[in-house]
C-alpha positions as CSV (number, residue, x, y, z in Angstrom):
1,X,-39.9,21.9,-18.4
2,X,-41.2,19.7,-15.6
3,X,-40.9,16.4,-17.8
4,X,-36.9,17.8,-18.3
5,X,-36.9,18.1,-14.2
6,X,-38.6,14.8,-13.7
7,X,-36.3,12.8,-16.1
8,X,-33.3,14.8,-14.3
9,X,-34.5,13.2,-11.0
10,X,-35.2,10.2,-12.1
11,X,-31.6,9.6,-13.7
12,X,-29.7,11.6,-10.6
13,X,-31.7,9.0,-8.0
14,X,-30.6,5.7,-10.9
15,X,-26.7,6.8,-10.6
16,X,-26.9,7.7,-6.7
17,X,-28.4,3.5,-6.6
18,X,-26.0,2.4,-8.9
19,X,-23.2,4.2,-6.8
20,X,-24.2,3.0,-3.1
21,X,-21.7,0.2,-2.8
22,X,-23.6,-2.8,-1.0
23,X,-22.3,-3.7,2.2
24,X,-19.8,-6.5,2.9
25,X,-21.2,-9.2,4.6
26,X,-19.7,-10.9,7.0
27,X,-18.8,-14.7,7.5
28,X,-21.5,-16.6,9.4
29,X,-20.0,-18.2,13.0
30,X,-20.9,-22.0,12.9
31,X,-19.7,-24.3,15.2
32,X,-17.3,-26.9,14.2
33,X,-19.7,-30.2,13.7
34,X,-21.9,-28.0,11.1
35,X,-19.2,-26.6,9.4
36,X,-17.9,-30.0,8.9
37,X,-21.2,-31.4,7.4
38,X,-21.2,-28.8,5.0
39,X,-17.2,-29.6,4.2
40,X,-18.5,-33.3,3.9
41,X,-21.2,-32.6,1.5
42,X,-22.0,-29.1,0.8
43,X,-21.8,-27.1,-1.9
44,X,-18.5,-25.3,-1.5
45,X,-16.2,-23.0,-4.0
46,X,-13.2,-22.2,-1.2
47,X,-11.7,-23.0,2.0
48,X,-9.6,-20.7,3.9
49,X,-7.3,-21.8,7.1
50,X,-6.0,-19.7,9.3
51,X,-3.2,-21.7,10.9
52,X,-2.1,-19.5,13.4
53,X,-5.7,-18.7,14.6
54,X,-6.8,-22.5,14.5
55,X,-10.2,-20.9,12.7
56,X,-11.6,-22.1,8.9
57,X,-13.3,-20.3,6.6
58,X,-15.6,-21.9,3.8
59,X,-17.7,-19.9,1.0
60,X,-20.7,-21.2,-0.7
61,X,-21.5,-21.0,-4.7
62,X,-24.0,-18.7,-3.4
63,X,-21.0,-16.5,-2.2
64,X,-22.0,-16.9,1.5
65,X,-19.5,-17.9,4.3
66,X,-19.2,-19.5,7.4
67,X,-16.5,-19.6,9.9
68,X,-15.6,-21.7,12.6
69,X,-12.6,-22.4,15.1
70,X,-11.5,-26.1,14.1
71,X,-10.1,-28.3,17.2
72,X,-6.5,-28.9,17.7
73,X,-4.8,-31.6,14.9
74,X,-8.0,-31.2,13.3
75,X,-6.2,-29.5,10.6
76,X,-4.8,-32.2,8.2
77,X,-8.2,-34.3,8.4
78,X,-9.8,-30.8,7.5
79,X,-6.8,-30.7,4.3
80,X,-7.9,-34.2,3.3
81,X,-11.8,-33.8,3.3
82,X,-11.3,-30.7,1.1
83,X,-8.6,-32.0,-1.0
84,X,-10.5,-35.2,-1.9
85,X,-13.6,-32.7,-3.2
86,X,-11.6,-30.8,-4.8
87,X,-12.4,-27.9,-3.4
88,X,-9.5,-24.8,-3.4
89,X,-7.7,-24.0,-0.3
90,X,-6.0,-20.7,0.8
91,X,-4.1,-20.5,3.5
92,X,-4.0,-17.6,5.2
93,X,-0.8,-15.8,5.5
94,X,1.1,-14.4,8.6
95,X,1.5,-10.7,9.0
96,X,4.8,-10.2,8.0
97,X,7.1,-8.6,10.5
98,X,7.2,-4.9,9.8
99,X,10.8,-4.3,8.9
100,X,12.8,-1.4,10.8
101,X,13.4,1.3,9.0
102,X,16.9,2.5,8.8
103,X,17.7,6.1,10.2
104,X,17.4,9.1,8.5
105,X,20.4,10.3,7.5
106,X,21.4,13.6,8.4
107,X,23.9,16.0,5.4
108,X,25.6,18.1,8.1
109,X,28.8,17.6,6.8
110,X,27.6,17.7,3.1
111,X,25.9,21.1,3.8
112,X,29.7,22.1,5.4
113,X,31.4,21.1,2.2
114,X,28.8,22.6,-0.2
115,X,29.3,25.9,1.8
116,X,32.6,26.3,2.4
117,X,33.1,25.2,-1.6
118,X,30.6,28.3,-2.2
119,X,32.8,30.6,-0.1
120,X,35.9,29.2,-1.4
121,X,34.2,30.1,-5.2
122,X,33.1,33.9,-4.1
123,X,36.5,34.6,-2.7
124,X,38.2,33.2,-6.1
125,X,36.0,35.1,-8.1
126,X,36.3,38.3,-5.9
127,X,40.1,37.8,-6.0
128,X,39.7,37.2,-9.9
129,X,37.6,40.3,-10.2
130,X,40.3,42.7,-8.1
131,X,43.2,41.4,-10.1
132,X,41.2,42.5,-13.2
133,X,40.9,45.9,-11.7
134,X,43.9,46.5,-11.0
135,X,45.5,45.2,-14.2
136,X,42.2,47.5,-15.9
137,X,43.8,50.6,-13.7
138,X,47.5,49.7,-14.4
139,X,46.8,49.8,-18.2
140,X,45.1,53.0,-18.2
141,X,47.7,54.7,-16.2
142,X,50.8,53.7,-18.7
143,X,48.1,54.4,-21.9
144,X,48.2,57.5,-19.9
145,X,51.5,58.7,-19.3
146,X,52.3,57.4,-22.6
């Protein structure tokens, strides 16, 4: 029993490792001139630009990442350097404008329609239902005076 208790433990503490997810880890700020050096020569997998935010991202083979804000027109001389090592760049994408949404749209005169239709159909069947009656009754009185 405690060796069935002990290997219980022992597997419940494996699967609760196993299931921590490791934290994300964030892209190292460089400045510019080191971040170029490593564009120049290091050992990179990726580049990612952010136009709009004049900032470059690079990851390692090691999976690490730096960041650093890239000067104004430095851009396309950034695009060639990477390009001639063949490494992959991404460029980030703008947030796309969050569309309006159109109105909701409101039945009112749909529920009218529906409900007068329904009052229209219990009247008709009402009126169908007294005719029968009296046609019933009128029978019944000539059967009976027959």
């Amino acid at each position: 029993m405690p060796a069935l208790r002990a290997r219980v433990l022992l597997i419940s503490a494996l699967l609760i490792a196993l299931a921590a997810a490791a934290p994300a880890r964030a892209a190292t700020q460089v400045s510019y001139p080191q971040l170029l050096e490593q564009v120049k020569s290091g050992p990179l997998i990726r580049a990612v630009i952010n136009r709009r935010g004049g900032d470059i991202e690079i990851k390692f083979r090691n999976l690490s990442e730096w960041k650093a804000f890239y000067p104004a027109g430095a851009q396309h001389y950034l695009q060639r350097l990477l390009h001639a090592r063949h490494i992959r760049v991404i460029f980030a994408a703008r947030h796309a404008k969050a569309k309006a949404k159109p109105a909701p749209v409101h039945h009112h005169l749909r529920y009218i329609a529906a409900g007068l239709l329904g009052a229209l159909l219990v009247a008709g069947g009402a009126f169908w239902l007294l005719r029968r009656r009296r046609a019933g009754a009128a029978l019944r009185e000539d059967a009976a005076t027959s």
